[in-house]
C-alpha positions, 0 to 999 in steps of 0.5 A, a space after each residue: 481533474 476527476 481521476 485525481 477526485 478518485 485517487 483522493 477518495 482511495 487515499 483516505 479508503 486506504 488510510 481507513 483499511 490500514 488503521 483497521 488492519 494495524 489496529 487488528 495487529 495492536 490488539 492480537 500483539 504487536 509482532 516484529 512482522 509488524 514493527 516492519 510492515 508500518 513503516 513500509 505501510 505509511 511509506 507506501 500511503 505517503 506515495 498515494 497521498 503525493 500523487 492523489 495531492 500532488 505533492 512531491 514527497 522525497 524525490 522520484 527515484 526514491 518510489 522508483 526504488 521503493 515501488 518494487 520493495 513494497 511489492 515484494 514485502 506485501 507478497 511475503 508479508 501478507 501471504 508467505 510469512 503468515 498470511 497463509 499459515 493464518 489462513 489454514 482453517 479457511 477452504 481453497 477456495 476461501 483463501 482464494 476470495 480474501 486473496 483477490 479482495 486483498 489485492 483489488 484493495 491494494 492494487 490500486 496502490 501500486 498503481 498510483 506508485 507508478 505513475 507517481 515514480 514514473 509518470 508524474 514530471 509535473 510533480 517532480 518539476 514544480 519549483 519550491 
């Protein structure tokens, strides 16, 4: 299936993106924002990989729930908490740019979150 080539391709764009970001996080000091975000991080990725690979991972109503937490922390975590404040000596419209990029980027994981949760019985009714 060619759509589940492209949700593989963006499974492993979003493991690179994530190794730079929490690297970035490693070498600027290890906050407790960050002891939080990796595991809602690697949680999030695990849904891709599941729906990309096709694998059960957990049970549905564990990412029918999680979906909505990842979302919500992604807001706070990236542009309430600290994203902002760390985005003080940039212009409006700047601010603006790596906002849009940021969610183009991680967009695309909320998507397959939902399918995954929600529109993937044929996951959810494999036996074994």
């Amino acid at each position: 299936m060619k759509t589940n080539i492209l949700w593989k391709l963006y499974f492993w764009l979003l493991v690179f993106a994530l190794l730079a970001l929490n690297g970035a996080a490693v070498k600027r000091g290890f906050s407790m924002r960050d002891a939080i975000d990796v595991p809602i991080s690697l949680t999030g990725l695990a849904g891709v990989f599941g729906f990309a690979y096709q694998k059960s991972i957990f049970v549905s109503i564990f990412w029918r729930v999680f979906l909505p937490v990842i979302f919500v922390w992604d807001i706070f975590a990236n542009f309430l908490g600290n994203g902002v404040s760390g985005l003080r000596d940039f212009t409006w419209l700047e601010i603006v740019f790596v906002i849009a990029v940021y969610y183009v980027l991680f967009s695309a994981e909320y998507v397959a979150l939902y399918l995954y949760a929600f529109r993937s019985e044929k996951i959810w009714n494999k036996e074994g």
